[in-house]
SEPA-835649 format. One record per residue (C-alpha): residue in one letter; chain; x, z, y. Coordinates in pm, 1 decimal. Layout:
N
 rest kette     east       up    north
    a     A        X        Z        Y
...
END
This chain:
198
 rest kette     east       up    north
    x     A  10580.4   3577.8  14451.3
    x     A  10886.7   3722.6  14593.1
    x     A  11143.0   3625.7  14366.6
    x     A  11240.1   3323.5  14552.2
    x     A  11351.8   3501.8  14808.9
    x     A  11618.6   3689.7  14579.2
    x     A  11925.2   3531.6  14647.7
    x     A  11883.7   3581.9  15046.4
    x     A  11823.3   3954.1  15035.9
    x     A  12152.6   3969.3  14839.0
    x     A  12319.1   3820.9  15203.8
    x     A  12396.4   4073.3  15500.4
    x     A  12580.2   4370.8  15610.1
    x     A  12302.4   4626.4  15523.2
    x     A  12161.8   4688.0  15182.7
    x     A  11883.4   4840.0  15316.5
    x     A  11533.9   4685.2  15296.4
    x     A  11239.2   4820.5  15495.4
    x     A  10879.7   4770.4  15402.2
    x     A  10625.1   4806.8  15658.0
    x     A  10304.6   4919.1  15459.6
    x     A   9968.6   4918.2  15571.8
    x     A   9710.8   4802.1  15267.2
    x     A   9805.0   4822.5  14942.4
    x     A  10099.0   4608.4  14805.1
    x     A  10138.4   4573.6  14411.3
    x     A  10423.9   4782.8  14326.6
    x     A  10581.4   4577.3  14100.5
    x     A  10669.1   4364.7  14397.9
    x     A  10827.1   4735.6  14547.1
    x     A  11041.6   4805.0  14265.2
    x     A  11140.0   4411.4  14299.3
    x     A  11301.2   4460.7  14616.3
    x     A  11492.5   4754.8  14475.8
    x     A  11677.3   4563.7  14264.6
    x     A  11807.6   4398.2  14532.7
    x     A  11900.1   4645.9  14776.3
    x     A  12080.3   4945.4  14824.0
    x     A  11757.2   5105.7  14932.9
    x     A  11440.5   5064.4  14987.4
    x     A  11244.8   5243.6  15229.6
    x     A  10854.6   5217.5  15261.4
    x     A  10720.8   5288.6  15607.0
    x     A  10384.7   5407.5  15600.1
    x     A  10127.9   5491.3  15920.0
    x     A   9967.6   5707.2  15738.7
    x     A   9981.9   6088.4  15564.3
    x     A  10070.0   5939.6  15236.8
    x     A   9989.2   5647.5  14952.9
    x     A   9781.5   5836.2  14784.4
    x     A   9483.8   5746.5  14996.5
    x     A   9523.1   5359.2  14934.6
    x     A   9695.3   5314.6  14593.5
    x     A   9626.8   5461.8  14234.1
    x     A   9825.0   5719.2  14081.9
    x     A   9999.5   5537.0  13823.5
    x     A  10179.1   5303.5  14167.3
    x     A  10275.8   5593.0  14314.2
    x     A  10453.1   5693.0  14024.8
    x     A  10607.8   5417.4  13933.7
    x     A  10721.3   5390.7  14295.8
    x     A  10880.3   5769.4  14258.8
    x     A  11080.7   5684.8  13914.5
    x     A  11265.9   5463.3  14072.0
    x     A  11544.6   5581.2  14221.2
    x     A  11643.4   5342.8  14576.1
    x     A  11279.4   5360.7  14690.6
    x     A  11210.1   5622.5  14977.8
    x     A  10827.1   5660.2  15075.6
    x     A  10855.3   5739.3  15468.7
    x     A  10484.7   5843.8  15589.9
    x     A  10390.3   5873.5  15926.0
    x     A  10608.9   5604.8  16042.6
    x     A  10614.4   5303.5  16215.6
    x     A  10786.9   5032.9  16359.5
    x     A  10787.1   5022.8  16744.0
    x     A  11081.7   4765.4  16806.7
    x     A  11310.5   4521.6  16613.2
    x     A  11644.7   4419.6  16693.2
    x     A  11928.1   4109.7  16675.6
    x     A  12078.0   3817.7  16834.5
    x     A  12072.0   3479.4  16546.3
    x     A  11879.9   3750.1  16278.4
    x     A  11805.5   4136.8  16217.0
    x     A  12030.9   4361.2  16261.2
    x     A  11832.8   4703.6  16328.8
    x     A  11453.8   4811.6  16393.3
    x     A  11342.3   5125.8  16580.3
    x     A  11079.4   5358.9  16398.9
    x     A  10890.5   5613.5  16532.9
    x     A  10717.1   5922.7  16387.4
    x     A  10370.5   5944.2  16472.9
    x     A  10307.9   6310.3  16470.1
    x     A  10665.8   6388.3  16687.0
    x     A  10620.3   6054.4  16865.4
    x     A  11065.0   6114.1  16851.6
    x     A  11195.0   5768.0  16802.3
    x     A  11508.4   5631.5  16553.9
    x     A  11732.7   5307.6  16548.6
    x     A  11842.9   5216.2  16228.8
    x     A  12057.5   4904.7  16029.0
    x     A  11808.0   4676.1  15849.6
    x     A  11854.8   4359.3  15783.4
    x     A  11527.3   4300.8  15655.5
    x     A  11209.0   4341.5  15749.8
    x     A  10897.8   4274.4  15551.0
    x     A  10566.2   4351.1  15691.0
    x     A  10207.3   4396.1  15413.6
    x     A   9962.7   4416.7  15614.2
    x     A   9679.9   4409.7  15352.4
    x     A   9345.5   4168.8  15353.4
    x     A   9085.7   4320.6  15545.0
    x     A   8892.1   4010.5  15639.5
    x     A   8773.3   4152.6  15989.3
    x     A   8510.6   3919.7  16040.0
    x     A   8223.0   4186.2  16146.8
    x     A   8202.4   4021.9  16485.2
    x     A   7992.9   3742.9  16279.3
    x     A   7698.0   3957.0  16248.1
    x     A   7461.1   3805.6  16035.5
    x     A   7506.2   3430.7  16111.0
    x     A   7750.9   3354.3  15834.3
    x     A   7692.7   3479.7  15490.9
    x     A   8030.7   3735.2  15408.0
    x     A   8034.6   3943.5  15051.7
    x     A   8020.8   4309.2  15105.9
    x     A   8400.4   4354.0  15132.3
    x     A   8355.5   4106.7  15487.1
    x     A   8509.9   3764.0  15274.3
    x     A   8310.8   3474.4  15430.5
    x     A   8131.1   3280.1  15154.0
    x     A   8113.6   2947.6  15108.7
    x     A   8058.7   2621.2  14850.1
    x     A   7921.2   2675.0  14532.8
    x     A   7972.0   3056.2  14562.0
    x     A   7655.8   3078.8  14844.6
    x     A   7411.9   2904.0  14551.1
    x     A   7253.6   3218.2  14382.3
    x     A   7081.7   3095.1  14113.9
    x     A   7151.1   2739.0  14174.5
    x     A   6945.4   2801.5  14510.5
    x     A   7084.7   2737.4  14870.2
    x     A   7081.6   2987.8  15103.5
    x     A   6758.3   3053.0  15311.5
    x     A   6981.5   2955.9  15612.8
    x     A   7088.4   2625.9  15485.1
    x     A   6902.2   2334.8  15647.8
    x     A   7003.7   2017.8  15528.2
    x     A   6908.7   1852.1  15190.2
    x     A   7250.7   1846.2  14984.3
    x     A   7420.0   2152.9  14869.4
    x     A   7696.4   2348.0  15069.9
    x     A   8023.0   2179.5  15077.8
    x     A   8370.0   2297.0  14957.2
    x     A   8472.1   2542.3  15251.9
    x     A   8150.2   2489.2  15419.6
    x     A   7949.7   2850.6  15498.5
    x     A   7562.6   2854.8  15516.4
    x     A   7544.9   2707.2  15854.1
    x     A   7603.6   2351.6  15806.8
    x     A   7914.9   2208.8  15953.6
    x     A   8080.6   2600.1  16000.9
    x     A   8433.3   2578.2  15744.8
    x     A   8606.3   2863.6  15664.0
    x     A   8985.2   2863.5  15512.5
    x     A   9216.8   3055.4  15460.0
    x     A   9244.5   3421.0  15359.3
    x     A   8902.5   3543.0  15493.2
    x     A   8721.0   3308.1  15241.3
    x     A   8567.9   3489.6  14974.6
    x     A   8809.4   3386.6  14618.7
    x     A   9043.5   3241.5  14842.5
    x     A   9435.0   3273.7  14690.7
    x     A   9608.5   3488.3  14935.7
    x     A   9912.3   3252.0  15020.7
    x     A  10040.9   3078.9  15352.9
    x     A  10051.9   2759.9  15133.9
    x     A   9697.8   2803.0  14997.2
    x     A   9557.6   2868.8  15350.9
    x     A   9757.4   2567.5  15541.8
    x     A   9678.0   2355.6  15257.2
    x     A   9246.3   2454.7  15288.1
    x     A   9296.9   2367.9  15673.6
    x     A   9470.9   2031.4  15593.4
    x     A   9185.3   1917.0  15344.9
    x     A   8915.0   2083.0  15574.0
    x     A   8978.8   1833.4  15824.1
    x     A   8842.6   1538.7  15626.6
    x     A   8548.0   1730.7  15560.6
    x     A   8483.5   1818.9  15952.6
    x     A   8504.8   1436.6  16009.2
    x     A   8282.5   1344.0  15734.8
    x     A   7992.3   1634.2  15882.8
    x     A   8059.2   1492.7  16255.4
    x     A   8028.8   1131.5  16091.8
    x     A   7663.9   1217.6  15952.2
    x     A   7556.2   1376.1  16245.9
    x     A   7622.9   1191.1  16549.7
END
């Protein structure tokens, strides 16, 4: 959640507030920021939102007032000495390059798993999140993969002793904390698997 972050964006020079956009962000969070800044401008790669967020965002988004929707744009450089102080945009169809004052800078860059390089050694749903635990028993049955005798641990894909954490687990809560705090407890687990087979 952003709020916690509230009282900082209230500090520095510039009221402005960039958001670099590439998946879709819930705009709630959008018109958030807004109430914090001056203005807030969403940079987006491509033609427009319309091809990644429902109709009913994108209005909400235009009704209010400070937020700008900048498409074709994206950030090629930041700038500052102890913090921001300006980032350099570029258009994509001109390729004609901008500084502006910005004092902050927050990037969404979405949750596409990107884990097609696995092929078809560990199980993934069909949107690429890598399954694991009780969510690879279909019908309280393994998977046809799964060698061993017990059932697939927390974390633990359908090759025995492969974990996954972190955002690219299918279900997996989509926080830094969440994900550091899979890879802490994930540890005892690999130690436990390397215990039982060695």
């Amino acid at each position: 959640m952003i709020s916690p972050a509230a009282p900082w964006l209230r500090h520095g020079d510039s009221a402005w507030r960039f958001l670099l956009r590439r998946k879709p962000l819930a705009s709630g969070r959008k018109v958030h920021f807004s109430k914090f800044a001056e203005k807030v401008v969403m940079l987006v790669r491509g033609i427009s939102l319309a091809s990644t967020m429902s109709h009913y965002l994108i209005e909400q988004i235009e009704k209010t007032s400070n937020i700008e929707v900048w498409p074709h744009t994206s950030v090629i450089a930041v700038h500052g000495e102890s913090r921001l102080s300006e980032i350099t945009i570029q258009c994509s169809p001109s390729g004609k390059t901008k500084e502006l004052p910005a004092t902050s800078l927050f990037i969404f860059i979405g949750a596409q798993p990107r884990t097609e390089w696995l092929g078809d050694l560990i199980q993934r749903d069909d949107r690429g999140f890598i399954l694991s635990g009780p969510d690879l028993l279909i019908g309280g049955k393994k998977p046809q993969s799964w060698t061993l005798d017990r059932d697939p641990g927390l974390l633990e894909t359908n090759v025995p002793g492969i974990f996954v954490v972190g955002d690219v687990r299918h279900g997996s809560v989509k926080r830094v904390a969440s994900g550091v705090g899979e890879g802490a407890v994930v540890v005892q687990f690999i130690h436990q698997y390397l215990a039982k087979v060695q």
